[in-house]
C-alpha positions as CSV (number, residue, x, y, z in Angstrom):
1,X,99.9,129.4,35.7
2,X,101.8,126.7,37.5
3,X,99.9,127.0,40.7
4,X,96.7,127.0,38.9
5,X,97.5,123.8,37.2
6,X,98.9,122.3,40.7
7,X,95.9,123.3,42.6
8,X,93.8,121.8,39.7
9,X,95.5,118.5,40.5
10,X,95.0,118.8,44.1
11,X,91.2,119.4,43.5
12,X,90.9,116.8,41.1
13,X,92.8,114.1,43.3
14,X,90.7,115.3,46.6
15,X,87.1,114.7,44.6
16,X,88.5,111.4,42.8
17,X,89.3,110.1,46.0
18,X,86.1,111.1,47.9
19,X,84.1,109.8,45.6
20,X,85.9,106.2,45.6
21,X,85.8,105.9,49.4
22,X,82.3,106.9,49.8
23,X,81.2,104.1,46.5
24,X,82.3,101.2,48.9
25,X,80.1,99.6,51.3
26,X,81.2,99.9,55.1
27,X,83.5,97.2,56.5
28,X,81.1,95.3,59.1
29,X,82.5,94.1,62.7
30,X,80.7,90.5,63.6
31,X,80.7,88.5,66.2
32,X,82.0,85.0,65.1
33,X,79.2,83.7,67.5
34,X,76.4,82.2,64.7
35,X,74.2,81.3,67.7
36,X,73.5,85.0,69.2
37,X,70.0,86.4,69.0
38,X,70.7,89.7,68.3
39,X,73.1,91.7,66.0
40,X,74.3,95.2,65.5
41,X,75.1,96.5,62.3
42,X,77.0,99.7,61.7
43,X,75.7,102.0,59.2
44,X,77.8,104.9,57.4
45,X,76.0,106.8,59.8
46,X,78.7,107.0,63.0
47,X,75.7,107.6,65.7
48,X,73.6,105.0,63.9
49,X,73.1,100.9,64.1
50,X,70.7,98.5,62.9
51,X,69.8,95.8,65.6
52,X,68.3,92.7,64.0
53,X,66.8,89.7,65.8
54,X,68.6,87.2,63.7
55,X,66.0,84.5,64.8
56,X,63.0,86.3,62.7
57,X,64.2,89.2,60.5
58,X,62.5,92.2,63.5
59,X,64.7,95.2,63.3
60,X,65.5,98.7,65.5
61,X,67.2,101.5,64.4
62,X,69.4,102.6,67.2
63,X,70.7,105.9,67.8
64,X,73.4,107.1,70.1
65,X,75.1,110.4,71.3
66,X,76.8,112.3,73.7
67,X,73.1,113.7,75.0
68,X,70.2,111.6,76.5
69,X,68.1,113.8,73.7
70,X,69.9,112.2,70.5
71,X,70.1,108.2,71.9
72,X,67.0,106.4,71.0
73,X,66.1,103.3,69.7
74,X,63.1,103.1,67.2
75,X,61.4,100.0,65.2
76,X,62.2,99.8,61.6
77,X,60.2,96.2,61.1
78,X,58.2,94.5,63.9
79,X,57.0,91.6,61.4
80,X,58.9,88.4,61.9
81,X,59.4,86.8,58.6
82,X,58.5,83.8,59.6
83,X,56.1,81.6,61.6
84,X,57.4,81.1,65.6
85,X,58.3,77.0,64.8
86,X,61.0,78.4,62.1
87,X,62.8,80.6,64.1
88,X,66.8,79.8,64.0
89,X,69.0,82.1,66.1
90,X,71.7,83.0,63.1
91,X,68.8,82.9,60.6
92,X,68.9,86.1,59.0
93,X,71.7,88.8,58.2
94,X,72.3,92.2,57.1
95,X,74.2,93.1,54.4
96,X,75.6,96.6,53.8
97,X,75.5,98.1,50.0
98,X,77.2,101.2,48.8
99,X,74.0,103.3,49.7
100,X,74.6,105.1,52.9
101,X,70.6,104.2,53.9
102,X,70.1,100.8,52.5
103,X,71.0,97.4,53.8
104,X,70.4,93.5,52.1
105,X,68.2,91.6,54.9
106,X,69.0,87.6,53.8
107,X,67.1,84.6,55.4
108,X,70.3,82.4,55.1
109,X,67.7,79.6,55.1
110,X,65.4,79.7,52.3
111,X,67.6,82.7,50.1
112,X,64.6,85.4,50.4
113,X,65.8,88.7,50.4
114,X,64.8,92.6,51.6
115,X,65.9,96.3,51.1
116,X,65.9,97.6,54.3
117,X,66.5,101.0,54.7
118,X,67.1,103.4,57.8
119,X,66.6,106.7,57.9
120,X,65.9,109.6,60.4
121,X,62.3,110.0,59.5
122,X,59.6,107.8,60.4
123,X,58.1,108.4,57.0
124,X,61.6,107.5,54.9
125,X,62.2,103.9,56.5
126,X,61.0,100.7,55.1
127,X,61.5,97.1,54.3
128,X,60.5,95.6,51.2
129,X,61.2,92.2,49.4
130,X,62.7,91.6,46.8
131,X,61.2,89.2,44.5
């Protein structure tokens, strides 16, 4: 009965702390640099980044691995969101949320905002805005 109980705990401490650690959103590494183009942003995923041109929102979904077959990079938004003359290296930002597929895209200008959300499907990735 006593090891029942103590591999009870165990369980019990093992999915209480799984589900904690997978709630929070994933610490991001940034260049300091606000004048660079381009960014990457780590997902959840450890083969996957976001690269955003931080000038006008444009983003790519890039993909790396040990084979040639599994690194790609592939568009998730080729609309700038906003007209050439606004453009503002630093301009936008990504910001992870506790969803493993979705990211916050911010115009740190004007304060509109975006789900964006990567995924390994053509058919499961968009950007939307949030009004």
């Amino acid at each position: 009965m006593k090891a029942k109980l103590i591999t009870l705990f165990f369980v019990l401490f093992a999915t209480t702390s799984f589900a904690q650690s997978t709630s929070e959103a994933p610490h991001q590494n940034i260049s300091t640099d606000s004048a660079v183009v381009y960014r990457l942003f780590s997902t959840r995923n450890m083969y996957t980044f976001i690269k955003l041109d931080t000038r006008n929102g444009k983003m790519w979904q890039v993909q790396w691995g040990t084979e040639s077959k599994y690194r790609f990079e592939t568009t998730l938004s080729d609309i700038s969101r906003v007209e050439k003359e606004e453009e503002k290296n630093g301009r936008f930002f990504l910001y992870p949320t506790t969803n493993i597929y979705n990211f916050i895209l911010l115009d740190q200008i004007d304060g509109r905002a975006w789900q964006v959300q990567w995924a390994m499907e053509e058919k499961d990735r968009m950007v939307l805005r949030i009004y």
